[in-house]
C-alpha positions as CSV (number, residue, x, y, z in Angstrom):
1,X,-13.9,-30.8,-1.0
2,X,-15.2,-27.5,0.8
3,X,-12.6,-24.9,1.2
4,X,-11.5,-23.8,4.2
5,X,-13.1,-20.4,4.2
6,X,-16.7,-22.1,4.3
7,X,-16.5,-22.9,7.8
8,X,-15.4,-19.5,8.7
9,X,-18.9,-18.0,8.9
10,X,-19.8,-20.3,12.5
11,X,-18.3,-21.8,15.4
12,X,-17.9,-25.7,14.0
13,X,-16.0,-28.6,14.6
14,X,-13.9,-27.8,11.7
15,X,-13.2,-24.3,12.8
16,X,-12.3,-25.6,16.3
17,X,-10.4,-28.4,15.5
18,X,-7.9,-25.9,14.2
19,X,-8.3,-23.5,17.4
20,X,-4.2,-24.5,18.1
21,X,-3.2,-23.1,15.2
22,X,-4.9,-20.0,14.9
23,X,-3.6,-19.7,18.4
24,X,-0.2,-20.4,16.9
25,X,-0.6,-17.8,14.6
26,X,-1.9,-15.0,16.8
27,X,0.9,-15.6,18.7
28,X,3.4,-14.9,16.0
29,X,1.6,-12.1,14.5
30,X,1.9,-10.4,17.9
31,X,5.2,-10.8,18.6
32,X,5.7,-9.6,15.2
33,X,3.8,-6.5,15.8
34,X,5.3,-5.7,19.1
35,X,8.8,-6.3,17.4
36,X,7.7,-2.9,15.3
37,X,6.3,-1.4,18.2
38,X,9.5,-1.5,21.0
39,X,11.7,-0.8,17.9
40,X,13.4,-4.5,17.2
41,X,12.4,-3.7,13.8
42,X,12.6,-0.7,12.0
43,X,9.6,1.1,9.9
44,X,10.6,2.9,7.1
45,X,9.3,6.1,6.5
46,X,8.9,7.5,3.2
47,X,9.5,11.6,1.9
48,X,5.8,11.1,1.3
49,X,2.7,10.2,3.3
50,X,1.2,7.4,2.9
51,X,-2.3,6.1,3.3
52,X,-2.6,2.2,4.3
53,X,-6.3,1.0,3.3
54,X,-6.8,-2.9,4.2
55,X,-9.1,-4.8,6.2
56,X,-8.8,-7.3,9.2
57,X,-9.9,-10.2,7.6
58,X,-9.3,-12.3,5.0
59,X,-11.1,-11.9,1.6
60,X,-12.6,-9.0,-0.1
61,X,-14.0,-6.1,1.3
62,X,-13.9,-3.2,-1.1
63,X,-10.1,-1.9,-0.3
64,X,-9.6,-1.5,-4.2
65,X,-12.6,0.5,-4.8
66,X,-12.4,3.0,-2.1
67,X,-8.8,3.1,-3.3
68,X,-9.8,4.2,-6.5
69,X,-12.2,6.6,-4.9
70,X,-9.4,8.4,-2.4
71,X,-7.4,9.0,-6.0
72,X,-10.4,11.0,-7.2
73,X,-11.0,12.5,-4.1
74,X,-7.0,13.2,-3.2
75,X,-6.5,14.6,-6.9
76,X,-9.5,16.8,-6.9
77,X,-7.8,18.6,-3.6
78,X,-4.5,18.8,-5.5
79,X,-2.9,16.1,-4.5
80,X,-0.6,14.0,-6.9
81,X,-1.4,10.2,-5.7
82,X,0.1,6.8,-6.1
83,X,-1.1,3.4,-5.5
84,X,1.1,0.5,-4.1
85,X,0.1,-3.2,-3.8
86,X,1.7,-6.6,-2.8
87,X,0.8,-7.5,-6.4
88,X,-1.5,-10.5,-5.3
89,X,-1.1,-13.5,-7.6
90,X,1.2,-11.7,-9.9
91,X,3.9,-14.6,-11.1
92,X,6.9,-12.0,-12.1
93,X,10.6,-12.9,-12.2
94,X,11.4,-10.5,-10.3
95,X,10.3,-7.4,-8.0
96,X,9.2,-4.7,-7.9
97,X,7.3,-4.0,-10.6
98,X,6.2,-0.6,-12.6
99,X,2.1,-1.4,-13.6
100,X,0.3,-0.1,-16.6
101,X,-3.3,-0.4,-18.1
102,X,-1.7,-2.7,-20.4
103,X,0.4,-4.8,-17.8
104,X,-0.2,-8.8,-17.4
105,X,-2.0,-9.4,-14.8
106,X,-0.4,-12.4,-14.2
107,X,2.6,-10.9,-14.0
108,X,1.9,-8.2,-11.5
109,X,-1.6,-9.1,-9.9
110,X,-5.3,-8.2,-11.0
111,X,-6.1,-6.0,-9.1
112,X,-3.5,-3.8,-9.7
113,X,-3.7,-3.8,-13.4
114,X,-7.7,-2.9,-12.5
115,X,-6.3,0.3,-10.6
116,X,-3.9,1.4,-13.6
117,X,-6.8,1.1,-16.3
118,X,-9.2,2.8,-13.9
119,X,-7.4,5.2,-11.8
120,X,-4.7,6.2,-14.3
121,X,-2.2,7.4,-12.1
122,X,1.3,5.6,-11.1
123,X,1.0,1.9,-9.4
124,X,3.6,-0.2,-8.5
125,X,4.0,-3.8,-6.6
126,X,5.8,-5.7,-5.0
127,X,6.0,-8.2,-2.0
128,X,7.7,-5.3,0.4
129,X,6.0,-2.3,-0.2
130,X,8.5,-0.2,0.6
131,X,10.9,-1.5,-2.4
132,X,7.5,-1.0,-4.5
133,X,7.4,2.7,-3.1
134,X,10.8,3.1,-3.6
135,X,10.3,2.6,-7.5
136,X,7.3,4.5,-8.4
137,X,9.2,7.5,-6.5
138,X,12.3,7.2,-8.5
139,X,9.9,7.3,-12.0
140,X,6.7,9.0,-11.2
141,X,6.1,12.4,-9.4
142,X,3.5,11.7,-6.5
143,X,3.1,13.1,-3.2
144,X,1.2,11.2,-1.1
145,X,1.1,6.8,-1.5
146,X,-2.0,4.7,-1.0
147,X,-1.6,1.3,-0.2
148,X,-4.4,-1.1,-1.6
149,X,-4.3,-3.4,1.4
150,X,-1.5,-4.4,3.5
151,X,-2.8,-2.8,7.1
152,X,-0.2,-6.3,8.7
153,X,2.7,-4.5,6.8
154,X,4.6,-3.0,9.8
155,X,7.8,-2.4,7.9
156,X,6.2,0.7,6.3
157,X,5.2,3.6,7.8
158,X,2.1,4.9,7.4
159,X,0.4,8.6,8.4
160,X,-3.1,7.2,7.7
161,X,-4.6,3.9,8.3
162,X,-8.5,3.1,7.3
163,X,-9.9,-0.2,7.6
164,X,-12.6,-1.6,5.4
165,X,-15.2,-4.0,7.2
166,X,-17.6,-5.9,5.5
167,X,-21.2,-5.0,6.7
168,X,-22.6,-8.8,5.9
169,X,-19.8,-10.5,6.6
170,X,-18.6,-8.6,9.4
171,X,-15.8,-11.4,11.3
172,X,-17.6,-14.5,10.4
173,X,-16.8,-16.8,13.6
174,X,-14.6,-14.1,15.5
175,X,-11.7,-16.5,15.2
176,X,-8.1,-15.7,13.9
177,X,-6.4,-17.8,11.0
178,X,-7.0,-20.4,10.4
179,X,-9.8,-21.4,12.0
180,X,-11.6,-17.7,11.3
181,X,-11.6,-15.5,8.9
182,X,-9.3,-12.8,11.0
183,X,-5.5,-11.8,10.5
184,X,-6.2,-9.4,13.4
185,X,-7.9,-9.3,16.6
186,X,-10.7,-6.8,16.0
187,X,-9.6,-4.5,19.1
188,X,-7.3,-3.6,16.0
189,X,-9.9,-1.9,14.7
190,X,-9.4,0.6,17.6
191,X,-6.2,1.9,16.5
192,X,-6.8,2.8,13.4
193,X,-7.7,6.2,11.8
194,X,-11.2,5.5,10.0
195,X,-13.5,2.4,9.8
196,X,-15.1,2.1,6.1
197,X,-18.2,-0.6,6.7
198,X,-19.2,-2.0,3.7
199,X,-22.7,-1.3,4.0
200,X,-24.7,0.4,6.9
201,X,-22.5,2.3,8.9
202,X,-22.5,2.7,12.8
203,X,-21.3,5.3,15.2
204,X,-17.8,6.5,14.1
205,X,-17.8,4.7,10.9
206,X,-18.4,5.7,7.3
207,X,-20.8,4.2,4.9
208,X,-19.6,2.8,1.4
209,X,-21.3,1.0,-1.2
210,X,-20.7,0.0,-4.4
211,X,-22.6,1.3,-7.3
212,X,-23.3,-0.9,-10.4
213,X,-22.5,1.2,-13.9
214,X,-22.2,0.7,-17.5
215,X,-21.4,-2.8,-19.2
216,X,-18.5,-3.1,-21.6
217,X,-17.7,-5.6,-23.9
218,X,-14.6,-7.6,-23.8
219,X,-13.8,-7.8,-27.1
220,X,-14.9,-4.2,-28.3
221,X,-13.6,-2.0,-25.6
222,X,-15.8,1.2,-27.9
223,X,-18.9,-1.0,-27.0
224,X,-20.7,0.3,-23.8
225,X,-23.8,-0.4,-22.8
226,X,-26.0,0.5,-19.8
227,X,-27.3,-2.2,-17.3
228,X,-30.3,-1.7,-17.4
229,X,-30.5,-3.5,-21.2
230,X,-30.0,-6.6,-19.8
231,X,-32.9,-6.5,-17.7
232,X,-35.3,-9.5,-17.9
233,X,-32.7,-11.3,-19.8
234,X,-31.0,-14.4,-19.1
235,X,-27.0,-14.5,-18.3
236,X,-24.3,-16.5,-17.2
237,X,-22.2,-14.1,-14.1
238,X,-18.9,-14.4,-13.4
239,X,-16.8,-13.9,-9.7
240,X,-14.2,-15.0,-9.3
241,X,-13.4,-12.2,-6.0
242,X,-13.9,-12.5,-2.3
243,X,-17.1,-12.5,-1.7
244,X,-19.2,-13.4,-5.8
245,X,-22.8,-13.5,-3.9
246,X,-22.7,-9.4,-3.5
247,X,-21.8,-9.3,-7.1
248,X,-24.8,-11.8,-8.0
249,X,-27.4,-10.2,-5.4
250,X,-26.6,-6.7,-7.6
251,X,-27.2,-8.2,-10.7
252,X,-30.8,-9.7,-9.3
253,X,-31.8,-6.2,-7.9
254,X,-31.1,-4.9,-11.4
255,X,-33.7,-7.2,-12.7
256,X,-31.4,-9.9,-14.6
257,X,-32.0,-13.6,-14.5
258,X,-28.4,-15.4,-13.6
259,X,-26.8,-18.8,-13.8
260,X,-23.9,-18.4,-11.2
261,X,-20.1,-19.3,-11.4
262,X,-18.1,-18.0,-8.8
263,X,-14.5,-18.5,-8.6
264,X,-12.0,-18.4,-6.2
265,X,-10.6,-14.8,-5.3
266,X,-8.0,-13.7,-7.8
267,X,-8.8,-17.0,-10.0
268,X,-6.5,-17.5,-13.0
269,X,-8.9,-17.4,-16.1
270,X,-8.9,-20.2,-18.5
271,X,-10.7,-20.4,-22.1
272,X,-12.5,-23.1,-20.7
273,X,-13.8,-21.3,-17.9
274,X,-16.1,-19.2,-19.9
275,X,-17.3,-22.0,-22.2
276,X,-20.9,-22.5,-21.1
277,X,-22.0,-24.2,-24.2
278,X,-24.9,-21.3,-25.2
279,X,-24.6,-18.0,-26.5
280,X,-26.6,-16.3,-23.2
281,X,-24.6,-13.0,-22.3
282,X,-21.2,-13.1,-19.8
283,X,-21.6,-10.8,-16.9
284,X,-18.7,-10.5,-15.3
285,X,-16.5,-7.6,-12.5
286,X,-13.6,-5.3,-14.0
287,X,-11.3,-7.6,-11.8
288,X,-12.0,-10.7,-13.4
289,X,-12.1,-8.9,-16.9
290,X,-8.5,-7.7,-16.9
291,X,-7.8,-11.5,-16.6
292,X,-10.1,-12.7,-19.7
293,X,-10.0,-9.7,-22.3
294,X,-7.4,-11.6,-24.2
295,X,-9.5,-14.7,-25.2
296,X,-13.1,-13.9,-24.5
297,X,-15.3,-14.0,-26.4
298,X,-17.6,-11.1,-28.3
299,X,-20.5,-11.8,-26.0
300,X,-18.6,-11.2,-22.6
301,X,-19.2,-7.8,-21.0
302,X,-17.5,-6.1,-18.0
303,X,-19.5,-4.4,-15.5
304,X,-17.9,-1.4,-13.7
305,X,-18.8,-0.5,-10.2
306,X,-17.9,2.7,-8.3
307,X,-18.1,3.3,-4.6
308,X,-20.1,5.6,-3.0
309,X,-18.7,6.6,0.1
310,X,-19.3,9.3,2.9
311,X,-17.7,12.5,2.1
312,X,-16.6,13.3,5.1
313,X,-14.0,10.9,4.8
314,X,-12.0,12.6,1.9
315,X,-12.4,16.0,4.1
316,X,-10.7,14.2,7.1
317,X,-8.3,12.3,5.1
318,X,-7.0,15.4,3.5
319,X,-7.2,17.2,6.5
320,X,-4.9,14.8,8.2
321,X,-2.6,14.8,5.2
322,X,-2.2,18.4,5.3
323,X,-1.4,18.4,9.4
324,X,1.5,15.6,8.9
325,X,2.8,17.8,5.3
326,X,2.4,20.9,7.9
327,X,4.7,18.9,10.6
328,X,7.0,17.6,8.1
C-alpha cells in the first residue's frame, strides 16, 4: 500500500477524496490560532528569547540543520544557546526530558540526540515546549532558546520565527492535511520573520544548502574518512528522513554507485534492516546513525552534512535578538 504522503505531490483523486477533512482540519487549526491570537489562550513567555525554526509542511526540510548552524552562529556572537524539541518519536515514561550525546534516541527522539552529539550545547524535549524550556533553564545556563520545529506551537512565545521551505518540494499539491502536505496555509509564510528555501532562494528569502562532509564509521567512532574514497564504488544508502531522494541525488553527484533503501522519517532501526546479504559499504545520514550505532555493523559509515546558509541571516537574527534583550 502507498502511503499517504505519495499523493501529496498532485491534485488526484486520492488527494481530493479527502478535500473534507483537510477542510476539517483547517478549520480547527484556525480557530486554534485565533484562540492564541484574541487571548482565549495564554502564550507563555520565557526570561529568554526564543527562536521558533519549523516549516509549513509536513516532512523534512532542513529545520535541524540550520538549527545546528544558528548555535554556531548565536555562540560565535556571545550568545549562550539552547535547543528545544517535541522529541519526535521518543517513547519515554515520562516528560520532559534532559538530552545528551549519549541519550536513547528512542527514548527522547533522533533528532534531538543528533543535536546534542553535534551541537554540544543543552537540549531538552518534551511534548509542550514550554515544560521542556522550563527544564533546561532550571539546569543549564542559556540565554536565548531555539526551537527545532514547532512554528503551530502557539502556547509559546516566540521573539523570532524562520521558516524553512523546501526548494524541490515547495507545497506539493497546495492542499492542507490530509489531503496535502500543508499544516498551514502558505499566507503563513507572510507573518513570519525569515524564509530559509532549501535550495535557490527568491526575493526576501535566504539560500541554504546542505553540504556533504566526512564519513564515519559506526562501529569505530576514531574512524573518519573523506567522501570522496568511496567514489566509483558500489554502496547500499540508507534514509530513513523526510525526503531520502536529496540524500541519494548527493551521494550520485559525489560519484558513488547506490542501491537505495529509504525509510520512513524517523524509522525505528532494526538489525534486520541493515542486513543486505553482501559486504558492499552502508552509507547512511547522522539521523539515522544515532539510531543504529548500537548494532551495526563494522562496514556502516555515517555521513555528516553541514548547511551552508546566507550570512546575512545570523546578522539579522542577532540583530533582532539584541533589539527584544534591549526592550526587555
Amino acid at each position: 500500500m502507498k502511503r499517504l504522503d505519495s499523493y501529496w505531490a498532485d491534485k488526484n483523486l486520492v488527494a481530493v477524496l479527502l478535500l473534507p477533512l483537510a477542510g476539517l482540519f483547517a478549520g480547527l487549526a484556525a480557530l486554534r490560532r485565533a484562540g492564541y491570537r484574541i487571548g482565549v489562550w495564554k502564550a507563555t513567555r520565557l526570561p529568554v528569547p526564543v527562536i521558533v525554526v519549523g516549516n509549513i509542511t509536513v516532512g523534512g526540510t532542513g529545520k535541524t540543520p540550520l538549527t545546528l548552524w544558528l548555535v554556531q552562529r548565536l555562540r560565535a556572537a556571545g550568545f549562550s544557546p539552547g535547543v528545544i524539541s517535541r522529541g519526535y518519536g521518543g517513547r519515554a515514561s515520562a516528560w520532559p526530558q534532559p538530552v545528551t550525546a549519549d541519550s536513547d534516541p528512542t527514548l527522547v527522539g533522533d533528532e534531538p540526540v543528533l543535536i546534542a552529539q553535534r551541537a554540544g550545547c543543552p537540549v531538552a524535549v518534551a511534548p509542550q515546549r514550554v515544560a521542556a524550556a522550563r527544564l533546561l533553564l532550571a539546569r543549564a545556563h542559556c540565554d536565548v532558546l531555539i526551537c527545532d520545529d514547532g512554528l503551530q506551537h502557539y502556547a509559546l512565545a516566540r521573539a523570532v520565527e524562520i521558516a524553512v521551505v523546501d526548494g524541490v518540494r515547495k507545497f506539493g499539491n497546495g492542499w492542507r492535511l490530509p489531503a496535502g502536505p500543508l499544516r498551514e496555509s502558505v499566507a503563513r509564510l507572510r507573518t513570519v520573520d525569515f524564509i530559509v528555501m532549501h535550495g535557490a532562494a527568491g526575493a526576501a528569502e535566504f539560500a541554504m544548502r546542505l553540504e556533504l562532509g566526512g564519513v564515519c564509521n559506526l562501529r569505530n567512532a576514531t574512524h573518519v574518512r573523506d567522501l570522496a574514497t568511496f567514489r566509483g564504488s558500489s554502496v547500499h544508502a540508507v534514509a530513513g528522513i523526510g525526503y531520502p531522494a536529496r540524500f541519494f541525488a548527493q551521494l550520485r553527484a559525489a560519484g558513488i554507485e547506490l542501491v537505495e533503501h529509504a525509510f520512513p522519517d524517523h524509522h525505528v532501526y532494526t538489525p534486520g534492516d541493515l542486513n543486505f546479504g553482501d559486504d558492499r559499504p552502508v552509507l547512511m545520514t547522522e539521523k539515522d546513525a544515532v539510531k543504529c550505532r548500537a548494532f551495526a555493523a563494522a562496514q556502516v559509515w555515517a555521513v555528516t552534512a553541514h548547511a551552508q546558509v546566507d550570512e546575512r541571516l545570523a546578522t539579522l537574527v542577532i540583530a533582532k535578538l539584541k533589539q527584544v534583550n534591549m526592550h526587555g
